[in-house]
C-alpha positions in Angstrom: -44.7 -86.8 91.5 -47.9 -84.5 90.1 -47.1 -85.9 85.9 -44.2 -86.3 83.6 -44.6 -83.7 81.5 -42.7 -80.2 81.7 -43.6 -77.2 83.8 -45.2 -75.2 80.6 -46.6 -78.1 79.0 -48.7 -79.1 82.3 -50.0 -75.7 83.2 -50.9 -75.3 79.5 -53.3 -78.6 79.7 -54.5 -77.7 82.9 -55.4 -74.5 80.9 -57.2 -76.4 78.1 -59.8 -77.8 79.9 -61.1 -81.7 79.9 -62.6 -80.6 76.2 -59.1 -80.2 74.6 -56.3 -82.9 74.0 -52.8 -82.6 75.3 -51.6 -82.9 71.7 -52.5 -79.4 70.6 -51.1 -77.4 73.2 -47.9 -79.2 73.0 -48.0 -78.4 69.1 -49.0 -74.4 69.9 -46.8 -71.8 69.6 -46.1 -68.5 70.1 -43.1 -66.1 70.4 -41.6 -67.0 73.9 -43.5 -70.0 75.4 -43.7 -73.2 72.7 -47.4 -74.7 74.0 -48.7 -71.9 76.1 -51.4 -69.4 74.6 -50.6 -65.8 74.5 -53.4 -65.4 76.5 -51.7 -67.5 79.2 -48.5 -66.0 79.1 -49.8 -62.8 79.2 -51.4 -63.3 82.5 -48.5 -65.2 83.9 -46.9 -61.7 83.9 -49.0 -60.2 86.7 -50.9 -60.0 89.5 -48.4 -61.4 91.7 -48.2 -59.4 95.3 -44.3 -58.0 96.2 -43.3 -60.8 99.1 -40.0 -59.1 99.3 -38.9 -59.5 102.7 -38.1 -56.3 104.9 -37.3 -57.5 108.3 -34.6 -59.7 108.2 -31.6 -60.4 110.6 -28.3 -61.9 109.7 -28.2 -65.6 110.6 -26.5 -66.7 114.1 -23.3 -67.3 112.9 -22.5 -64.3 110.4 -20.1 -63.0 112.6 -18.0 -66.7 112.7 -18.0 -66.6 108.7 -16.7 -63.0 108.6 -13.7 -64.1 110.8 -13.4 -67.6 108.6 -13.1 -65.3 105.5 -10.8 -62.9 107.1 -8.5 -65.7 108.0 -8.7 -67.2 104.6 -7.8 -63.5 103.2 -5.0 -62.9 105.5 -3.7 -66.5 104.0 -3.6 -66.0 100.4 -3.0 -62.1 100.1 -3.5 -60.7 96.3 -5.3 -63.4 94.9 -8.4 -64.3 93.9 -10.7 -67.2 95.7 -13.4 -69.0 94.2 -15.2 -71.6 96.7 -18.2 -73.0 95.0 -21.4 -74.6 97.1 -22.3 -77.3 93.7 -25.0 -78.4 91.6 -27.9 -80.0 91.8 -27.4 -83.9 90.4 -29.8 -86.1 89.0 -31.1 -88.9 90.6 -32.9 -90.3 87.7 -34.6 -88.7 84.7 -35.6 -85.1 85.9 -35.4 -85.8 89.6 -32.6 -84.4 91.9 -30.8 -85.4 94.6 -31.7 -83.1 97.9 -29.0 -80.5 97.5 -26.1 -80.2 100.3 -23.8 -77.0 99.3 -20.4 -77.8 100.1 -18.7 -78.1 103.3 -15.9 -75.6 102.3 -18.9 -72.6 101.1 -21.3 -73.1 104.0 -18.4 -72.7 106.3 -17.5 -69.4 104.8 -21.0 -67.9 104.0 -23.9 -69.7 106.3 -25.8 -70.4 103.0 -27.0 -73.5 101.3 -28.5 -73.0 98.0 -27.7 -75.1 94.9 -25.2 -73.1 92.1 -24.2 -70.8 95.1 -20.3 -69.3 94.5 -18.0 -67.0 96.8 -15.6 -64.8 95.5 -12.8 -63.3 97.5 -11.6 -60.6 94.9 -8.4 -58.8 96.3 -8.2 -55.2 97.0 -5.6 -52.8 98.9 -6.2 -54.0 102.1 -7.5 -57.9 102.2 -10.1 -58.7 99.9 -13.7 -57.9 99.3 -16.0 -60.8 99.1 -19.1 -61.0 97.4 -21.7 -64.2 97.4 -22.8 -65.2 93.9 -26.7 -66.4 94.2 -29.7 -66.9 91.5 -32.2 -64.1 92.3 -35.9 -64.4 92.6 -37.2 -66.1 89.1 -38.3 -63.7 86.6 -41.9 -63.4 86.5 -41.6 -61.2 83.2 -39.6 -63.9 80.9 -41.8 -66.4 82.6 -39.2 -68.4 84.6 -40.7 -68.5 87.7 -43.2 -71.2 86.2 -41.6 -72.6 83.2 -38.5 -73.6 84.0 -38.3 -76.8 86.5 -36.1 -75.0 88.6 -38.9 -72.1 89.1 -40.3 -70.7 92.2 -43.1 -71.9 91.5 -42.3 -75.5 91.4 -39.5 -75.9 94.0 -40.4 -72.7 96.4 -39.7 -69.1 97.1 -35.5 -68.6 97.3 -33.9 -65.1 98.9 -34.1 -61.8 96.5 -30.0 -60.7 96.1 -31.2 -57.7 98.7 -32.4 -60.2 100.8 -29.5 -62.7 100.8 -27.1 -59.3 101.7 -29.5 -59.2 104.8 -28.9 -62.6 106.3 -25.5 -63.4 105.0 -24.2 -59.7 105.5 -22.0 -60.3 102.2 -22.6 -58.3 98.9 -24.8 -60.7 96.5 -24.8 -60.4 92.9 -26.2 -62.6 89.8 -24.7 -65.9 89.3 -25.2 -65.9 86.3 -22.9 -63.1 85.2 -20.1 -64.7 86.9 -18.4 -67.4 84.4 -18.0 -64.2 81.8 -16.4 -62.2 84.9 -14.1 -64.9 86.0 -13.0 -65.7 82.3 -11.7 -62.2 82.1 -10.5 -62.0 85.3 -6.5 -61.1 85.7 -3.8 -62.1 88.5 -3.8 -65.3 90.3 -6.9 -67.5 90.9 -7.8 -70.3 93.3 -10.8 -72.9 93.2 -12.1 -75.3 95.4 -12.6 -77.9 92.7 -14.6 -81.3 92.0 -18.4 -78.7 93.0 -18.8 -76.7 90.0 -17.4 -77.6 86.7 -18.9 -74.6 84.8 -17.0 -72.4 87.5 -13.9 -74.7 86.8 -14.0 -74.6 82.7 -14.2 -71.1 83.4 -10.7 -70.3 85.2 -9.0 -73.9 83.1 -6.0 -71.5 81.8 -5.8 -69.6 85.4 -5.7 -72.0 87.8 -3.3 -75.0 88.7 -3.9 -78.4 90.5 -1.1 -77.5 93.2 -2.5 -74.2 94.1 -6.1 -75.3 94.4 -5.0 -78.3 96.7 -3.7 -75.6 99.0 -7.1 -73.6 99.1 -8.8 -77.0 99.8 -6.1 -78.2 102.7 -5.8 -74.8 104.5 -10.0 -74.9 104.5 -9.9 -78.3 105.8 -7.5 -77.4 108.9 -9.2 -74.5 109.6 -12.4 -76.6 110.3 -9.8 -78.7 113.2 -10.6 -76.1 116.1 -13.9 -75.2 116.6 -15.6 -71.8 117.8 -18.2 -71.6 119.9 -21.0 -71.4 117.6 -19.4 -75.0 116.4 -19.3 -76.5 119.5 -22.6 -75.4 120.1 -24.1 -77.0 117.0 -22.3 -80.3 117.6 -24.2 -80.2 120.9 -27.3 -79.6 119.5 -26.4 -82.7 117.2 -25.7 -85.0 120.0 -29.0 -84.3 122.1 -31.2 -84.9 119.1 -29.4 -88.2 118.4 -29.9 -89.4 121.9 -33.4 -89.0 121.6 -33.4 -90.7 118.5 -31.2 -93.6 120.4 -34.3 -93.7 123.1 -36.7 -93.5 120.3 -35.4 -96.6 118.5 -35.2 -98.6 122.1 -38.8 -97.6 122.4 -39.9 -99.8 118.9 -37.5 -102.7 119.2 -40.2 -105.3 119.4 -41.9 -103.3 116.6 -38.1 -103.8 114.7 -38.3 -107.2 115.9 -41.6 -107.8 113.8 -40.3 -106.1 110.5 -36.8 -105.2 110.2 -33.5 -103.5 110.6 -34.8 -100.6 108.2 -37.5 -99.8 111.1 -34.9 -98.7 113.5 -33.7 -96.7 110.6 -36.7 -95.1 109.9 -37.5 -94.7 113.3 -33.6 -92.4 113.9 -34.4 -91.1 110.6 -37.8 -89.6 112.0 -35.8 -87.8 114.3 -33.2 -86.2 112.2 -35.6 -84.8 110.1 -37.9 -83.2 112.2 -35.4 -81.9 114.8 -32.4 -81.4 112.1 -31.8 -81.1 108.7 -31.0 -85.0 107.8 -28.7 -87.7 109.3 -25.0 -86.9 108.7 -24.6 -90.4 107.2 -25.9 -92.9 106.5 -27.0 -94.9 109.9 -25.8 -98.5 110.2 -28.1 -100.5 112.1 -26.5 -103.6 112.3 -27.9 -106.7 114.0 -26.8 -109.8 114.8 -23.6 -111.0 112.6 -24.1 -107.9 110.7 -22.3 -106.0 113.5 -19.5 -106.8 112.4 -19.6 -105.5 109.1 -18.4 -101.8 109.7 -20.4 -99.8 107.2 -23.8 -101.8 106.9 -26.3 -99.9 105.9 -28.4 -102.1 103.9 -30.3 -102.1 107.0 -32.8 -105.1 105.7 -31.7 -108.0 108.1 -33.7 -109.6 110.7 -33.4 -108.3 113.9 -33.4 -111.2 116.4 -34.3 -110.9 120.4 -31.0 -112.5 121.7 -28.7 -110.3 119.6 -26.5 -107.5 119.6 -27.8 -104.2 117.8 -25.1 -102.3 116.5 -26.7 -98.6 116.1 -23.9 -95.5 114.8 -26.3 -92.9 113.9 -25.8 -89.0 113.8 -28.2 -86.1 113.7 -27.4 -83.6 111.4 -28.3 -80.0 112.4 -29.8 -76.9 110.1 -25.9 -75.9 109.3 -24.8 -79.0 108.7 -23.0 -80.1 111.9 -23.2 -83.8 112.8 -23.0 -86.2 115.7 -21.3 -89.2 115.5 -22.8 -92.0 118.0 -22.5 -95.6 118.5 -24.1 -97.9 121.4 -24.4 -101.7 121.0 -27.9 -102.7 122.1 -29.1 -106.0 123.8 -32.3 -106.2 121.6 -34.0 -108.0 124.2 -32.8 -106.0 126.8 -30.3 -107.7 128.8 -26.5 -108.9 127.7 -25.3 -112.9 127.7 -22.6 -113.5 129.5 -20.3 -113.8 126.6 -22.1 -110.4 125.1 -21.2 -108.9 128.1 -17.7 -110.0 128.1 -16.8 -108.6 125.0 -18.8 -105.4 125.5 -17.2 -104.5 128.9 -13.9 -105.0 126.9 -14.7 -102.5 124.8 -15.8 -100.3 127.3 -12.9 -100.1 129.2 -10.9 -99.4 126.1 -13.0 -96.3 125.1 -11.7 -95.0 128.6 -8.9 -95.7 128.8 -8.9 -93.8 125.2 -11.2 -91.1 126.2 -8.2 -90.0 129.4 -6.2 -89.8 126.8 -8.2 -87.0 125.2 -6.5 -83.9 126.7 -4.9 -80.1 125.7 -1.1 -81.3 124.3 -1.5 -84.9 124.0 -1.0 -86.8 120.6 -3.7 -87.1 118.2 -2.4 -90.8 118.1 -2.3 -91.2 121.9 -6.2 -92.5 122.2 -6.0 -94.9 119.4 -2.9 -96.5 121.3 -4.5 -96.0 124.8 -7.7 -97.9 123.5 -5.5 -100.4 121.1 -3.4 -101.4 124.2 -6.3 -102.4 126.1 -8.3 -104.5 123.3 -4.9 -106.1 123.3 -4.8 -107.0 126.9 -8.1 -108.9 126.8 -7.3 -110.6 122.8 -4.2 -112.2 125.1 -6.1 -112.4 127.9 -8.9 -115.1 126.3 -6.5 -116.9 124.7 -7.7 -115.4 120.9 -3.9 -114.1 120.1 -0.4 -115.0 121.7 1.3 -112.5 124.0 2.8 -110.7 124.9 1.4 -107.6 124.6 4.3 -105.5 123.2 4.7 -108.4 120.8 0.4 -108.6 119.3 0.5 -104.2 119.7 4.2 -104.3 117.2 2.8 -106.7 114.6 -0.3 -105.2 114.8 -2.2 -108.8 115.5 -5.2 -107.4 117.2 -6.3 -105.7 114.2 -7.8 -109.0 112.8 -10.6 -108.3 115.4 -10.4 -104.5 116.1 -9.9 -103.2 112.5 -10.4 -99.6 112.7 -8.8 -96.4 114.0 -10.0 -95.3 117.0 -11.6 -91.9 115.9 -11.6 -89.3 113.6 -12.6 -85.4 113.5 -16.0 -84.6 113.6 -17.9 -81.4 112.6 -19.4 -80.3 109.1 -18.4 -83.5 107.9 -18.9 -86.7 109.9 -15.4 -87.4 109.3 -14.5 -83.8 109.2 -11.0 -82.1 107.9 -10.1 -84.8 105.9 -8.3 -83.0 103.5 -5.6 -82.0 106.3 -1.9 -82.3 105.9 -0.5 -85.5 108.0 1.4 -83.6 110.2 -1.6 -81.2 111.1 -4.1 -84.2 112.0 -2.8 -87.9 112.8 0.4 -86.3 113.8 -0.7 -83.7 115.4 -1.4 -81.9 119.0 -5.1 -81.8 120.4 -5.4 -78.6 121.7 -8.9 -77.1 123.1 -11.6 -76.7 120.8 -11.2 -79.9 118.8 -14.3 -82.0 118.8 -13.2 -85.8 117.5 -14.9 -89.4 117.9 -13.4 -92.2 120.5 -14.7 -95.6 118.9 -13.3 -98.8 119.4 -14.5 -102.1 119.0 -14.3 -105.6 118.5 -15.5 -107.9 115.6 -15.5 -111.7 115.7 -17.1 -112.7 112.1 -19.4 -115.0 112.2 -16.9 -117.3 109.7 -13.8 -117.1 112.1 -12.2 -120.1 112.6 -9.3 -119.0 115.1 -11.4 -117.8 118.2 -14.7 -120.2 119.7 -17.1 -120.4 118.2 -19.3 -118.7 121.0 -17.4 -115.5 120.2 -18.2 -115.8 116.0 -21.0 -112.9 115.2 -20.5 -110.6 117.6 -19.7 -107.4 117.0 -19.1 -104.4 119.6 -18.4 -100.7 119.5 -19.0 -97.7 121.9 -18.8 -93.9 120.2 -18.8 -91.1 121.4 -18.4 -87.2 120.5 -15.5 -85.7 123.0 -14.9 -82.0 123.2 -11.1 -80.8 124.2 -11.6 -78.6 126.4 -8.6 -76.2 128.4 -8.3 -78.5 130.9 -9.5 -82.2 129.6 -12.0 -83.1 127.8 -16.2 -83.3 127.5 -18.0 -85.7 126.5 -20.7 -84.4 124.7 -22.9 -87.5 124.3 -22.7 -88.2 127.7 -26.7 -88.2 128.3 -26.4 -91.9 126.7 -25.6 -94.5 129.0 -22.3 -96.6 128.1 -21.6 -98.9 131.1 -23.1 -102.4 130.4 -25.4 -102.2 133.6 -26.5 -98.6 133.2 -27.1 -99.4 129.6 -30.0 -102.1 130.8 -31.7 -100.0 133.3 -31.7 -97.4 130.8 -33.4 -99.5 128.2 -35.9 -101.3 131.1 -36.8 -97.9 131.9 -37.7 -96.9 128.7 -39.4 -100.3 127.6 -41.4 -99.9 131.1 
């Protein structure tokens, strides 16, 4: 960070010169800026070129929004919609988080700035939207450099005209909308837990109930994808395969130092071909493969073990992939790694046939439970039958998850779904959804041998439903045990 004192107070001593303490100018005042010279503010006020910005198209997906907001008009006829995209937060003392506008906004408007609100205001015929922004800091009041929030110190954001332009919405001041929305008559919905000025302001005209509805019908509109979606997610799933090969690339480099290298190493790759990673990558190695959500990331990383990698690219509007490939760090699998990992295989195909136009949501979880199953009885680890370990749910000791879940915006996307829209629901073309199983002997079982304790395996992958099957999206990564070491050999080479 450049110093710990405030915007005005650290352009003022930069003003003073080496000659003159910090003190005074903190102690000066004048009219408008406490510890700035008139002088200063003054010339603050001008001789700043007009950047406005004349040749601008709307983004890629404006059309797609305009049809989201349509279908979220048509839904809730004669009322009023408030989606917020959030605040910063504060990481500690005056530093922020990076901003991420929220899932429900971006889907609807394309943009992703901090304090960002739509409005669907109802009218005759559907409603009339309008996207509430900040506007360029004012240069006059001397915003733009005093405030910490200024152009000046966190960069150039879109004029109102500009943000009309790209977003092909009507923009108007933020800042004016709390007074609008207090005054505002009829019935109101908000998409809470983003905003909580927005919120205070619409406490006596909105209810819990009614804004649940907002947020569920958002979340199962996200459950088919358009093509601009799938094309995103695709984009999502090529950069993190690159990032897979990168991280094969620097194992021995991983080997010298840690886990966290192969999680700097993906994160490299997020950030220069996407916006971030979707989540937080687990890169798990050894017995810590069979924690499900490690991401500590600071354990050795050992030639001889398994390296549990689930990483995701996230793309410029926020669409993520959702990969997993357990790794023989040294390049080649043991017998009993193999074993288990060919297991696991098998069960991600026989869940990934099940992924097809009027199937059961359920029906790849069961597909790829049945067959993790088989092999539990098949070892000796659980007693059969089959029917028996799949009705008392036995094999979850070692196989713990769900098989999948919904991916898009979100890494686990639509969450906010009714029951009977997701889990119990139909796939039908366009859904994009993860197949993951896997299989997790800890490294402190007692009731399986002890060559099995510390291994951990799962296989993920990003499947489209397409009219006629399915598409694996992530298919460019190998999966098979044998294609998996000639891919890493040739990449070692």
């Amino acid at each position: 960070m450049a110093d710990e004192l405030t915007p005005a107070e650290s352009i003022a001593a930069t003003a003073a010169g080496p000659e003159e303490s910090e003190e005074p100018i903190k102690q000066r005042k004048n009219g408008l800026y406490p510890g700035v010279s008139d002088e200063l503010a003054e010339s603050m006020k001008s001789g700043w070129a007009d950047t406005e910005l004349h040749d601008l198209r709307p983004i890629p997906q404006a059309a797609e929004t305009a049809a989201r907001r349509s279908a979220l008009s048509a839904r809730f006829p004669g009322e009023r919609l408030v989606i917020p995209a959030g605040n910063l937060k504060t990481r500690s003392n005056d530093t922020e988080y990076p901003f991420r506008a929220s899932v429900e906004y971006a889907y609807l408007t394309g943009n992703q700035t901090e304090d960002g609100v739509l409005v669907l205001e109802p009218v005759a015929d559907g409603h009339r939207a309008t996207i509430y922004l900040l506007p360029r800091s004012d240069r006059e009041n001397g915003e733009f450099w005093l405030s910490g929030q200024g152009e000046l110190w966190v960069g150039r954001r879109h004029s109102l005209t500009e943000a009309e332009k790209l977003y092909g919405i009507p923009a108007s001041d933020v800042r004016e909308l709390t007074d609008q929305l207090r005054e505002a008559t009829g019935p109101v919905r908000v998409v809470r837990g983003y905003d909580a000025g927005i919120e205070a302001a619409l406490t006596d005209k909105v209810t819990a109930e009614r804004d649940e509805e907002l947020r569920v019908f958002l979340s199962e509109a996200r459950l088919v994808k358009d093509d601009f979606e799938i094309g995103e997610l695709q984009k999502a799933v090529d950069s993190t395969v690159r990032g897979f090969e990168d991280v094969v690339k620097v194992l021995d480099k991983a080997e010298a130092t840690s886990e966290r290298y192969i999680e700097g190493t993906f994160f490299l790759r997020a950030r220069v071909e996407g916006n971030d990673v979707g989540y937080g990558s687990i890169c798990a190695a050894g017995p810590h493969a069979c924690t499900l959500h490690w991401v500590r990331n600071d354990g050795p990383v050992r030639s001889g073990d398994l390296l549990l990698l689930d990483a995701g690219v996230e793309t410029h509007t926020y669409y993520t992939a959702d990969v997993t490939r357990t790794l023989p760090i040294n390049g080649r699998y043991s017998e009993i790694q193999k074993k288990i990992y060919d297991a696991v295989y098998d069960a991600q195909e026989a869940g990934i046939a099940a992924v097809k136009p009027g199937a059961k949501y359920r029906d790849f979880h069961d597909a790829s439970q049945r067959v993790l199953a088989e092999r539990l009885v098949e070892w000796g680890l659980v007693e059969g039958p089959v029917e028996r370990v799949l009705e008392l749910g036995l094999q979850r000791r070692w196989t713990l998850h769900g098989t999948g879940h919904m991916l898009g915006m979100d890494v686990h996307d639509c969450a906010a779904a009714r029951v009977e829209s997701y889990v119990d629901g139909t796939l039908e073309a366009g859904v994009v959804l993860t197949v993951e199983p896997g299989l997790y002997f800890q490294a402190d079982d007692l009731t399986v041998p002890e060559e099995y304790r510390g291994i951990g395996v799962r296989i993920e992958d990003d499947i489209l439903v397409t009219a006629s099957g399915n598409r694996n999206l992530s298919a460019a990564l190998p999966r098979r045990s044998d294609e998996v070491e000639r891919w890493m050999a040739s990449l070692k080479g």
